[in-house]
C-alpha positions in Angstrom: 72.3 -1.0 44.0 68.9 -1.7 43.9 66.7 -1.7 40.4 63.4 0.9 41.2 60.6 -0.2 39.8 57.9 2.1 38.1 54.0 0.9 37.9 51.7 2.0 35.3 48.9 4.3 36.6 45.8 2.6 37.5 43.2 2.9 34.3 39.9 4.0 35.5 37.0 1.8 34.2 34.9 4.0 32.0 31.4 3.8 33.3 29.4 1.7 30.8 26.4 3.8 29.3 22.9 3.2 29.5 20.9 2.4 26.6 18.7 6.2 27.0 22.1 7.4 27.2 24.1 5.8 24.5 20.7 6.6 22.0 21.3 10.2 23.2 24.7 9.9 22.4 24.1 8.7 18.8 21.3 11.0 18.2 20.6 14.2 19.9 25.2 14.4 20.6 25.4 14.4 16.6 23.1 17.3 16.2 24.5 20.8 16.0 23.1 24.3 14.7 25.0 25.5 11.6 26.9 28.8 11.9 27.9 29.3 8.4 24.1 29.2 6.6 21.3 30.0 9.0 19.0 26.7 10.3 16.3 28.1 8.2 18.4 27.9 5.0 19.8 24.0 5.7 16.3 22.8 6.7 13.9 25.1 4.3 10.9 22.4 4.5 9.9 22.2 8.0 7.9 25.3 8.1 6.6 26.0 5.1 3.7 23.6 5.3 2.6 26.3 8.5 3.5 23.8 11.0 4.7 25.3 14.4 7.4 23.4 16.5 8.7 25.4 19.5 11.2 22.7 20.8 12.7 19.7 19.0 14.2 18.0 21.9 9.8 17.4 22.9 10.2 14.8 20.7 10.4 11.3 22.1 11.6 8.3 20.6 8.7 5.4 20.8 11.9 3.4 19.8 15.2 3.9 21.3 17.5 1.8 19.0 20.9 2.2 18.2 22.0 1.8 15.3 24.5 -1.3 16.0 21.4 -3.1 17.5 19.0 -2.3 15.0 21.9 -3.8 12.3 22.6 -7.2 14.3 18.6 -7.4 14.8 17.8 -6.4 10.9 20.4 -9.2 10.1 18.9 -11.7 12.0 15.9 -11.4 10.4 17.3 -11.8 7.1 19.1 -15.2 7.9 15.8 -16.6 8.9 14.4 -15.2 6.3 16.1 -16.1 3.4 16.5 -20.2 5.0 12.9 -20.7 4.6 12.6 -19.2 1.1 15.4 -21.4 0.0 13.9 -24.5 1.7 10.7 -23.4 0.1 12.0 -23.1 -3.4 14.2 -26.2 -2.7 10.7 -28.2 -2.1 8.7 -26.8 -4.8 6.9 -24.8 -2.7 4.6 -23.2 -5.6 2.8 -26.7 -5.8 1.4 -26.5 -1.9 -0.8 -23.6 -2.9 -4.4 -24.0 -2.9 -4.3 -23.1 -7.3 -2.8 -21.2 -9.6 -5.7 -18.5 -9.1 -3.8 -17.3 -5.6 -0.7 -16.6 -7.8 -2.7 -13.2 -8.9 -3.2 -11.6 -5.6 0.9 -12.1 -5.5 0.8 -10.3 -8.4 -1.0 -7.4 -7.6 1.2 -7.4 -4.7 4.6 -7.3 -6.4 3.3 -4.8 -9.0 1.1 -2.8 -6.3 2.7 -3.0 -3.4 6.2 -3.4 -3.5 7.0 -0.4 -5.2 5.7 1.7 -2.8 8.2 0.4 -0.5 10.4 2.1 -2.5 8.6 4.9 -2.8 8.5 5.2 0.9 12.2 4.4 1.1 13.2 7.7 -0.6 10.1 9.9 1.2 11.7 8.9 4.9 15.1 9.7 3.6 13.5 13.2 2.0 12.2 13.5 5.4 14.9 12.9 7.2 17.0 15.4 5.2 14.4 18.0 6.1 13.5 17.8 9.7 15.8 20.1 12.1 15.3 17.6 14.9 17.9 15.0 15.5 16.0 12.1 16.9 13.6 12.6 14.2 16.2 12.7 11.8 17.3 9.5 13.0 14.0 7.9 12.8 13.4 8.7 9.3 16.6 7.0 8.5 15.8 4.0 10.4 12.3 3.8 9.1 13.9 4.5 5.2 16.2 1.7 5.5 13.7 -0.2 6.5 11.3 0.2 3.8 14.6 -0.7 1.2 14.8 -4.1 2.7 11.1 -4.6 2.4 11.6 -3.6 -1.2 14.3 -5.8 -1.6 12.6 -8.9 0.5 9.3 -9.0 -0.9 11.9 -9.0 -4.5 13.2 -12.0 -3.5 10.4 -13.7 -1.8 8.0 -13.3 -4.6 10.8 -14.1 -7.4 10.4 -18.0 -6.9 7.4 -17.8 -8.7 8.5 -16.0 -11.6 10.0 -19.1 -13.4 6.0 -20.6 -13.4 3.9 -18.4 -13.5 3.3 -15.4 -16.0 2.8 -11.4 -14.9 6.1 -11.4 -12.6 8.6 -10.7 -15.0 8.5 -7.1 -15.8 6.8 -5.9 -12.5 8.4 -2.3 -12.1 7.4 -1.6 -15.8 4.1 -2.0 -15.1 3.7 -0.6 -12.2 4.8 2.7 -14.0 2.4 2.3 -16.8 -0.2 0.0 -16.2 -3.8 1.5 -15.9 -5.1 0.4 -12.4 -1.1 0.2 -10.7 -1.5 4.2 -11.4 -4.1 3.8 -8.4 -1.4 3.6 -5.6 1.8 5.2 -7.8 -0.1 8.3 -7.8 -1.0 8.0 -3.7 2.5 7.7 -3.0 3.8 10.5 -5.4 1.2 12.4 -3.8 3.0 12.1 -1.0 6.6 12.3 -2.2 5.5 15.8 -3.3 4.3 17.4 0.2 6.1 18.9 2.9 7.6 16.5 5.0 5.2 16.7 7.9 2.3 15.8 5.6 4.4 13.2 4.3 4.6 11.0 7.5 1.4 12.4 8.6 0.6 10.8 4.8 2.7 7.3 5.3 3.3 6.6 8.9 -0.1 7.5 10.7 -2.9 7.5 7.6 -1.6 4.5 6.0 0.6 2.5 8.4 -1.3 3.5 12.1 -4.5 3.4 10.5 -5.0 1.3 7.5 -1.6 -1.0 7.7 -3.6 -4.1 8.8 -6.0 -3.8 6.0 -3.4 -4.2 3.9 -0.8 -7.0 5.4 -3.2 -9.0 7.5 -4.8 -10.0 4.5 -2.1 -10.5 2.5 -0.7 -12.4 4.8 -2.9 -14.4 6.7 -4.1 -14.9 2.8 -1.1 -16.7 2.2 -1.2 -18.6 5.1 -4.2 -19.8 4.6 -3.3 -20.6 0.9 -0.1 -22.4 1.4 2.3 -20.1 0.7 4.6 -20.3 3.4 7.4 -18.2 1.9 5.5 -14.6 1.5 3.8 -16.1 5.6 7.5 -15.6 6.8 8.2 -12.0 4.6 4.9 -10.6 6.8 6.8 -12.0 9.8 9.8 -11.0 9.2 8.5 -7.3 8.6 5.7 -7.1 11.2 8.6 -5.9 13.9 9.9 -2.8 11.6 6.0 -2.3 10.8 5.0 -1.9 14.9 8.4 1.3 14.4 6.4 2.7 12.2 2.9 2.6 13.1 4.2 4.0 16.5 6.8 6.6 14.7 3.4 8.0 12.9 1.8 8.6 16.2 3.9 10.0 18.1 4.5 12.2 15.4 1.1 13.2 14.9 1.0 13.8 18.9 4.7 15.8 19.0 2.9 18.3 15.9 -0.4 18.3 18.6 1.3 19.3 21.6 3.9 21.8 20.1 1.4 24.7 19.4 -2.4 24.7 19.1 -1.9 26.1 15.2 -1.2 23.1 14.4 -4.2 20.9 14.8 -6.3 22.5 11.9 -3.7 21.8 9.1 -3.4 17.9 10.8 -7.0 17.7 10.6 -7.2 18.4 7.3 -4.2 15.9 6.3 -6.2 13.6 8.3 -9.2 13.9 6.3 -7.3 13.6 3.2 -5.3 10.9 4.0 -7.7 8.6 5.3 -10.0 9.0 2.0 -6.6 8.7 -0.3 -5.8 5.2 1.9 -9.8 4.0 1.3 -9.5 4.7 -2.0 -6.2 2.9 -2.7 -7.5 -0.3 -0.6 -10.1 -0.9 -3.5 -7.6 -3.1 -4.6 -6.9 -5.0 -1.7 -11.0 -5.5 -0.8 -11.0 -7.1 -4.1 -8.0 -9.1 -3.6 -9.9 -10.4 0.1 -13.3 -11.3 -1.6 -12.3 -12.6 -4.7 -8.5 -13.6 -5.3 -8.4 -15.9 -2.3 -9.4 -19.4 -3.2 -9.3 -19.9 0.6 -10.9 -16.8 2.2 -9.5 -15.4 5.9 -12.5 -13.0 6.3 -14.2 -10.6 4.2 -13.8 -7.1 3.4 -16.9 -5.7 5.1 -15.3 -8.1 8.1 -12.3 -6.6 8.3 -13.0 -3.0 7.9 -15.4 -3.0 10.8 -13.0 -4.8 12.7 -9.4 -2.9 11.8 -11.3 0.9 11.4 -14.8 0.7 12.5 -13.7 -0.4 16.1 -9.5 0.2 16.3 -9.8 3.2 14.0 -13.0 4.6 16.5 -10.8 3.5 19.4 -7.4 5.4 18.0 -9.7 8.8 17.2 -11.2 8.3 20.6 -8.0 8.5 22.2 -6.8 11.5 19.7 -9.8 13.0 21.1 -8.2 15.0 24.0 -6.3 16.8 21.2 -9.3 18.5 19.4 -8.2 16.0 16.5 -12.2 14.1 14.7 -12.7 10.7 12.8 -11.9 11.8 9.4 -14.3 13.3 7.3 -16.3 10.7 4.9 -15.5 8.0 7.2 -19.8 7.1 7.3 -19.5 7.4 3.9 -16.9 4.1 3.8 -19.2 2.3 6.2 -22.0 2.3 3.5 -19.6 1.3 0.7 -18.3 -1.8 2.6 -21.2 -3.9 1.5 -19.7 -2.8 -2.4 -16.1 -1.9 -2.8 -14.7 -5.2 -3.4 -17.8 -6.3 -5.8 -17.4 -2.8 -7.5 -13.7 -3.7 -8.2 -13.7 -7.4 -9.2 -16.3 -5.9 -11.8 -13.8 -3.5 -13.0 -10.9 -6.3 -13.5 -13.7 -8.5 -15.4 -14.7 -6.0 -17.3 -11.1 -4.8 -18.7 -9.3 -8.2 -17.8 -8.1 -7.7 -21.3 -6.1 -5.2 -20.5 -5.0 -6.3 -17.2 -1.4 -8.1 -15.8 -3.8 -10.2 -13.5 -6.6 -12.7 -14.5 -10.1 -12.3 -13.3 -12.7 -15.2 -13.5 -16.3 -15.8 -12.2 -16.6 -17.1 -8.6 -17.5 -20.7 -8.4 -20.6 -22.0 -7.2 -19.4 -22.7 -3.1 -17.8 -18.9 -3.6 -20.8 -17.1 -4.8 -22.7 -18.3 -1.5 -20.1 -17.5 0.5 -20.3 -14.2 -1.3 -24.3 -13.9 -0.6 -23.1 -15.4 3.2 -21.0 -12.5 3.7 -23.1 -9.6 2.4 -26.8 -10.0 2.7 -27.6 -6.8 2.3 -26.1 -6.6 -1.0 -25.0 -9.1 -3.3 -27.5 -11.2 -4.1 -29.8 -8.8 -5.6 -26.9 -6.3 -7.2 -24.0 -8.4 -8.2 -24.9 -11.7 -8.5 -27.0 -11.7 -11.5 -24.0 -9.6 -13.7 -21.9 -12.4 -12.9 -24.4 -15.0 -14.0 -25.1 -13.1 -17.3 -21.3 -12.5 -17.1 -20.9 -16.9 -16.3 -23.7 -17.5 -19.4 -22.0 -15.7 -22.2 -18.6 -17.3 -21.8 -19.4 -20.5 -22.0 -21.6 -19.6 -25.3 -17.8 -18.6 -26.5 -18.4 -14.4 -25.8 -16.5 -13.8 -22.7 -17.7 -10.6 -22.1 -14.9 -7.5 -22.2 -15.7 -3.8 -22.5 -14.2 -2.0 -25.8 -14.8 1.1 -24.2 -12.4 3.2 -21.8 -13.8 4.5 -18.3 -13.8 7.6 -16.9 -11.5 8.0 -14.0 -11.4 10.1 -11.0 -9.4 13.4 -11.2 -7.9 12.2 -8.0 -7.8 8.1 -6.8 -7.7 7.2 -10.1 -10.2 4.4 -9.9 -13.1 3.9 -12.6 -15.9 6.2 -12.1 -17.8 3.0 -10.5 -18.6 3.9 -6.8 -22.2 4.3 -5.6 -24.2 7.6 -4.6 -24.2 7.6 -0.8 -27.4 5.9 0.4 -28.4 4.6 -3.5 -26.2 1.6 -4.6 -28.5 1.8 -7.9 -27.0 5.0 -9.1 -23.3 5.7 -9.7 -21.9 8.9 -8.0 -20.1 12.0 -10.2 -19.1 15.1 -9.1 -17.2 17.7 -11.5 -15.4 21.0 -10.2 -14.9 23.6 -13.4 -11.5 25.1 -12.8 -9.5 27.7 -15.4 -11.8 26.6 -18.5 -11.7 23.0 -17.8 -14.4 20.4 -16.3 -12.5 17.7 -13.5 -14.4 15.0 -12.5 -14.6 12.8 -9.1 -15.7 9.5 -7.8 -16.9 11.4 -4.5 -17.4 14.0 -2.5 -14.0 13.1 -0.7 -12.1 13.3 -3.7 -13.7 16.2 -5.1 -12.6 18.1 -1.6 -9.4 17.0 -2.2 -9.4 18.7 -5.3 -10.7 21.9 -4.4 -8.1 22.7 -1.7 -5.3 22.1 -4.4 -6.5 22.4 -7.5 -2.9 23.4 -8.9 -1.4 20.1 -7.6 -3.7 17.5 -8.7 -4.7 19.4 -12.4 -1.2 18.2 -13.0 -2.2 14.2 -12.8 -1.1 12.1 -15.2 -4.5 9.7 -16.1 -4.2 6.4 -18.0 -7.1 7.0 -20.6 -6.6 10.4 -21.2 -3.0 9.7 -21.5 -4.1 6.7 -24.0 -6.8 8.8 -26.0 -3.8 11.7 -26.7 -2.1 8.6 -28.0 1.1 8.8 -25.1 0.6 5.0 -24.4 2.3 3.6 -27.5 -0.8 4.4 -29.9 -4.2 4.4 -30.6 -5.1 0.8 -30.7 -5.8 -1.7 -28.3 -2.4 -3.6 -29.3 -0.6 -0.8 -29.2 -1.3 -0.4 -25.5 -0.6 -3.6 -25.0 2.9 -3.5 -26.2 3.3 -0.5 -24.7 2.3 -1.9 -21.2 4.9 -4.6 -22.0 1.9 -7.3 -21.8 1.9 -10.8 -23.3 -1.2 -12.4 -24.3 -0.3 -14.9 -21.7 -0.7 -12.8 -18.8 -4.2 -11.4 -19.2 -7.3 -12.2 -20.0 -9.9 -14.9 -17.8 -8.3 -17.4 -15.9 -10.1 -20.2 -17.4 -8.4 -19.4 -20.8 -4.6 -18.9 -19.5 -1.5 -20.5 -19.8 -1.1 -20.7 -15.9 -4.1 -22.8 -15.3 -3.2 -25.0 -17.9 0.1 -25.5 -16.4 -1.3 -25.9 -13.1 -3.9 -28.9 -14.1 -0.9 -30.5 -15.7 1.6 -30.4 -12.9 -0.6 -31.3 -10.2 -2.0 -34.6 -12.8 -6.2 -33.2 -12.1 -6.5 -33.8 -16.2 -5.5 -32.5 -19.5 -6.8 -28.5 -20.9 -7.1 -27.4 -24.3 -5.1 -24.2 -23.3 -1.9 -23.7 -25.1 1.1 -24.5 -22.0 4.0 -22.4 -21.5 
C-alpha cells in the first residue's frame, strides 16, 4: 500500500503596489460618503466661505507620501537632529556665538515664532477635519503633524540657552500677553477663526509660498553666520517639511482656481489680505535682519526685493493665466523697505522697558553699514535719533517713552509707519463704525477692516487692554508683573545681566552690571 501524498496549492504572489497606487490606497480607498447624516452636515465648513468645488478627486497630491515613509523619514531627521544639539550643548556651544546680543533675535524667535507652530498645528488639523476631500484630508494631517514637531524642535533646540541667558524661561506666557508678541498671535488667530479655505489660503500660500523665506532664511542663515550651529541644523532639518507646504499652498490655491470661475474673486481678496497681514507681521523680522544680527547676512530692503519683488513678481506672473493680480498694496511695501526695520528698532528702543528682548544703539562699523545699505534713507531720517538717542545715555538718561502708543485696529503694530511717498509724516486712517472711532496704520489695514468690521472690532489690544486696567493694573510694575518680566530681561543691552555674564565668560574684562 502506497502512502498518497497531498501538496499545498501554489500561493499566488500578490503583485506588489506602486507607490501612486499604494498613496491611493491609503488616501482616496479610506474616503467614503456618509449615509446616516448627509456630507453637508459632517463637513459644514467647506462651503460656507462661497467657495465652489465640483470634484474632489481634481485634486492632486504635489507630495505622494505614505504615511509609513513620511514616519521612517520624519524619524530620521530627528536622530540627526537631536546628535548635533547634544554635541552642541556638550561643547558649550553658547560661547561660539558672535555675543550675547544674537541671543535676542533667538528670543523673539521662541516667543514669536514658535508658537505659531502650534498655532498652525491645530489650524491644519481644523482643516483637515473640514475638507470633504480625502487627499486633502490627508495633507492637512501630514502638514499638522509637521508643524507639532517644529513646535516641539525649535523647544528643544532653543532650550540650551535658557540656563544662560535671561527672557527664555517663560516664553509661552509671553507670547500670550506681551505687547508686540500680540503682533503675530493675533495673525494666526486671525486665521484659526476663518473657514478652512482662507485658512491655508492664509498659512500655506500667503505666508509659507510667499513670505516663508523672509522669515527662515534670515533666521537661519543669521545663525549661521553667528555661530549658532544648533538652530543652523533645526532650519535644515525643517526646510524638507517646509518645500510640502509651500507646494501644498499652491496647489491649493490652483485646485480652488480651476474648480469654478466663482472662485477667483473671493481668492483674490484673501490674497490681498493675506499678503498685507504677512508684511505687517515681518516688521519684526526686518528688525531682527538690520539690527539683532551682530553679523549681518543681507539687509531687509535686500531681501524683500530679492524673495517678493522678483520671486513673488515671478509666482503672480505665473498665477497670471488664472485672472489671479500681485496683491493689492504691494507698491506700497516697496516704498516702506527703505523704513520698516528702522521704524521697528525705534519702537523696541523706545519701550525696551517694557520689552522681553534688549535693544541698544548700533555701533559705530553698524551705523555705516546701516547708511551702506539704505542711502536713500537713513542717514538723514534715523541716524540723528539714534545719536541723540547714543548722547543721552551716556549722560546717565537712557531715553524710554512713559507714554503708551496707539496701535492699529488690525496688525497691531505702533501707529509708526510713514504716509505713502512722505517718510516725514506718519500715516492714520480711522473708519467710524456703530458709535465708535477704529484706527489703522494704512490703507491696507483699514481695508481689512472695512470688509469685516464685526470680526476685527472684537480684537483684544495691549494698551487698551492696559488703560482698562486688564493687564495686572494701572502702573508700570504692575504690567510688568503681569507680563511675568524680571528686571533682568529688559531694558538696554548695555545695562543687562547677559552682557555682563558674557564679558566675564569669554575673560574681554570686568562690567559694573550686577551678574546672574
Amino acid at each position: 500500500m502506497t502512502a498518497t501524498t497531498h501538496q499545498a496549492p501554489r500561493q499566488t504572489a500578490t503583485p506588489k503596489l506602486s507607490l501612486k497606487e499604494k498613496y491611493a490606497a491609503l488616501t482616496r480607498d479610506l474616503g467614503w460618503d456618509t449615509t446616516y447624516q448627509p456630507m453637508d452636515a459632517v463637513f459644514p465648513y467647506d462651503k460656507f466661505e462661497g467657495i465652489v468645488i465640483h470634484d474632489w478627486d481634481g485634486w492632486e497630491d504635489p507630495f505622494r507620501m505614505t504615511m509609513d515613509a513620511y514616519w521612517k523619514f520624519q524619524s530620521e531627521k530627528e536622530r540627526k537632529l537631536y546628535a548635533i544639539i547634544d554635541a552642541f550643548q556638550q561643547n558649550n556651544g553658547q560661547l561660539n556665538v558672535t555675543d550675547a546680543r544674537y541671543v535676542n533675535a533667538l528670543k523673539l524667535f521662541l516667543t514669536g515664532v514658535t508658537p505659531l507652530e502650534y498655532g498652525a498645528h491645530r489650524g491644519f488639523a481644523m482643516a483637515g477635519r473640514s475638507l470633504r476631500g480625502a487627499g486633502a484630508r490627508v495633507a492637512c494631517q501630514m502638514q499638522s503633524v509637521d508643524e507639532l514637531r517644529h513646535c516641539q524642535t525649535q523647544i528643544h533646540t532653543i532650550s540650551h540657552y535658557n540656563k544662560y541667558f535671561n527672557g527664555f524661561s517663560d516664553w509661552r506666557h509671553l507670547h500670550d500677553r506681551l505687547w508686540y508678541l500680540s503682533v503675530p498671535k493675533s495673525y494666526f488667530e486671525d486665521a484659526m477663526t476663518a473657514g478652512p479655505f482662507e485658512f491655508i489660503t492664509a498659512i500655506s500660500f500667503s505666508f509659507e509660498y510667499v513670505l516663508t523665506n523672509l522669515l527662515f532664511m534670515p533666521f537661519m542663515s543669521g545663525a549661521a553666520y553667528n555661530g549658532d550651529m544648533a538652530t543652523v541644523t533645526f532650519g535644515f532639518s525643517a526646510q524638507s517639511d517646509e518645500s510640502r507646504h509651500m507646494t501644498l499652498g499652491l496647489e491649493v490655491v490652483k485646485f480652488m482656481l480651476e474648480q469654478d470661475p466663482a472662485n477667483l474673486p473671493i481668492i483674490q481678496k484673501w490674497i490681498d489680505k493675506w499678503f498685507w497681514r504677512g508684511y505687517r507681521l515681518l516688521t519684526l523680522v526686518a528688525m531682527m535682519m538690520d539690527y539683532m544680527l551682530p553679523k549681518r547676512v543681507m539687509s531687509w530692503k535686500e531681501a524683500w526685493e530679492i524673495y517678493f519683488e522678483q520671486n513673488g513678481g515671478a509666482l503672480f506672473a505665473d498665477l497670471a493665466r488664472y485672472g489671479v493680480r500681485m496683491p493689492k498694496y504691494h507698491e506700497q511695501a516697496a516704498q516702506e523697505k527703505d523704513h520698516l526695520s528702522h521704524i521697528a528698532w525705534s519702537i523696541f528702543y523706545n519701550f525696551g522697558h517694557a520689552s522681553g528682548i534688549h535693544s541698544w544703539i548700533p555701533e559705530e562699523d553698524e551705523m555705516k553699514w546701516l547708511e551702506e545699505k539704505y542711502p536713500a534713507s537713513f542717514k538723514q531720517h534715523y541716524a540723528p535719533r539714534y545719536r541723540y538717542w547714543q548722547g543721552q545715555h551716556k549722560a546717565g538718561k537712557r531715553w524710554f517713552n512713559p507714554g503708551l502708543p496707539m496701535l492699529c485696529q488690525i496688525c497691531q503694530v505702533p501707529m509708526s509707519f510713514p504716509e505713502p511717498n512722505d517718510p516725514t509724516q506718519l500715516c492714520y486712517r480711522e473708519v467710524d463704525y456703530q458709535g465708535n472711532k477704529y484706527h489703522f496704520c494704512s490703507d491696507g489695514c483699514r481695508d481689512i477692516f472695512v470688509d469685516e468690521p464685526e470680526k476685527y472690532v472684537q480684537s483684544w489690544l495691549p494698551v487698551p487692554q492696559i488703560l482698562q486696567g486688564n493687564c495686572g493694573g494701572a502702573t508700570l510694575p504692575e504690567v510688568l508683573d503681569w507680563y511675568h518680566l524680571s528686571p533682568a530681561e529688559y531694558g538696554d543691552y548695555a545695562d543687562s545681566v547677559d552682557r555682563s555674564n558674557w564679558l566675564r565668560w569669554t575673560g574681554q574684562g570686568n562690567d559694573d552690571s550686577q551678574t546672574a
